[in-house]
C-alpha positions as CSV (number, residue, x, y, z in Angstrom):
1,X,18.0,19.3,10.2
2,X,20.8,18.4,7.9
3,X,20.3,16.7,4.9
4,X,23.1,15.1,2.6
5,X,23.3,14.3,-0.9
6,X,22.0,11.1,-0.2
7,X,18.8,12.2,1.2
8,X,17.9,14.8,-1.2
9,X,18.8,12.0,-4.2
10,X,15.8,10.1,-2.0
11,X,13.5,12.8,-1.6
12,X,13.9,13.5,-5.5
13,X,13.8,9.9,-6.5
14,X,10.2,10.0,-4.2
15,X,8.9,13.1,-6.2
16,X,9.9,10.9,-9.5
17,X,7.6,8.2,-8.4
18,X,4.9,9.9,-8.1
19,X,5.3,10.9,-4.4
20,X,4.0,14.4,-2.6
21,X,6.0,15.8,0.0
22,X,3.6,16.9,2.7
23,X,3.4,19.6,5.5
24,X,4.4,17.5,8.5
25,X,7.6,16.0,9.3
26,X,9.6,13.0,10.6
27,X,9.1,12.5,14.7
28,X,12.4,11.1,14.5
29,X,14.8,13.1,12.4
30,X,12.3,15.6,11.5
31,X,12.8,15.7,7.9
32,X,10.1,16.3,5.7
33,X,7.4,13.1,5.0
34,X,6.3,12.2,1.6
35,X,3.2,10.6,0.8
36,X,3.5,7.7,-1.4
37,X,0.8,6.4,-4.4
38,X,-0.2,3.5,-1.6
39,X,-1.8,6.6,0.6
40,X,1.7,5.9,3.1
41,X,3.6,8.4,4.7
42,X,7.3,7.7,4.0
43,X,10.5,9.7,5.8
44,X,13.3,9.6,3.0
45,X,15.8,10.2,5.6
46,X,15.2,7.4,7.7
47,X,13.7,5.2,5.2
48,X,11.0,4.4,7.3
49,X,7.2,4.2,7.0
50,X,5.3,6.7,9.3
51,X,2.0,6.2,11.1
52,X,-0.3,9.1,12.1
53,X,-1.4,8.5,14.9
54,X,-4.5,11.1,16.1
55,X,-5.6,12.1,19.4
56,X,-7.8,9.3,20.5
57,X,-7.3,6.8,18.5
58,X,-4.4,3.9,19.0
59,X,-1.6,2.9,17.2
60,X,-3.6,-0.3,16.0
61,X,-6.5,1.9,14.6
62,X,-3.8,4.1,12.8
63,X,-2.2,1.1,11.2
64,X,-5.7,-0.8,10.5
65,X,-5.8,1.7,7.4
66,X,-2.8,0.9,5.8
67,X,-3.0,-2.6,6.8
68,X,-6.4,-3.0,4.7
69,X,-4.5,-0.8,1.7
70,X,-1.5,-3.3,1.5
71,X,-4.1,-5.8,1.7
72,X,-6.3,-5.1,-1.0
73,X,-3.6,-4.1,-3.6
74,X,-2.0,-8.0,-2.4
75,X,-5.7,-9.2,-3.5
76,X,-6.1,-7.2,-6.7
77,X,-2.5,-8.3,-7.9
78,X,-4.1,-12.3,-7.4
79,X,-7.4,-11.0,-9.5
80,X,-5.2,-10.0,-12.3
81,X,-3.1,-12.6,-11.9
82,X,-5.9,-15.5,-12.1
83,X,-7.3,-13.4,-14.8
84,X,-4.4,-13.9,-17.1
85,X,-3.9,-17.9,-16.6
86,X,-7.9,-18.2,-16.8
87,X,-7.9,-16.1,-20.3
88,X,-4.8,-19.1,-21.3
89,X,-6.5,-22.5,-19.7
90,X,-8.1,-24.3,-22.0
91,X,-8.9,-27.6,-19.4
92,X,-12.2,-27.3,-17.9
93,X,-11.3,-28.5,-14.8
94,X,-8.5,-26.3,-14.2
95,X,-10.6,-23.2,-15.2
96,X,-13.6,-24.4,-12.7
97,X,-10.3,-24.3,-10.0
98,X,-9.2,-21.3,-11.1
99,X,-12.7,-19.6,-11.1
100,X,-13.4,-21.0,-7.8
101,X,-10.0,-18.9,-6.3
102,X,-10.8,-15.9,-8.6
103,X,-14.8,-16.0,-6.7
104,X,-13.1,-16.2,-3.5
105,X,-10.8,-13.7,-4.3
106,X,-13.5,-11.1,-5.0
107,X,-15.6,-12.4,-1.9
108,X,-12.2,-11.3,0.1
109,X,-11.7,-8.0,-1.5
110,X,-15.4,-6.9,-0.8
111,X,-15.0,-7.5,2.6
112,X,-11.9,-5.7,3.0
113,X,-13.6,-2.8,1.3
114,X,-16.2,-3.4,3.9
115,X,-13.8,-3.0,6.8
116,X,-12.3,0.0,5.0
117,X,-15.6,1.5,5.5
């Protein structure tokens, strides 16, 4: 495997962020993979995402997991962000709008915790 300057300054810059290099490696350049905060498996080299994919299951299932992730971070950004311009609204029927997206919201991320399940 070689690895240039540029890829190591990756690999390091991943370890800055919070990232853990794991045991397994890249099925395409088989440099080492990294585990990001988001739970994804990242190849510096390549710059590429990585699925897992176990014996069994399909590449659909694999990615169902990380799918859910991205999608309840995207949904927990929203909460904050209606949380912010409902703690600055001061007309009442902007906040019943803005409560009504912040109740589906929440309805949304349960059911995605559901599915994580």
């Amino acid at each position: 495997m070689a690895t240039n300057k540029k890829d190591l300054q990756n690999m390091a810059d991943l370890l800055k962020q919070g990232a853990t290099l794991t045991e397994l490696s890249c099925p395409a350049c088989a440099s080492p993979l990294f585990k990001l905060k988001s739970g994804e498996l990242w190849c510096a080299k390549c710059q590429k995402r990585v699925i897992v994919v176990r014996e069994g299951e399909t590449p659909e299932e694999a990615g169902k997991s990380i799918m859910l992730s991205g999608l309840e971070s995207t949904v927990l950004t929203k909460i904050r962000e209606i949380q912010t311009k409902i703690n600055d609204e001061k007309d009442p029927a902007q906040l019943e709008k803005l409560s009504a997206t912040l109740a589906s919201l929440l309805e949304n991320l349960e059911k995605i915790k559901r599915m994580k399940q």
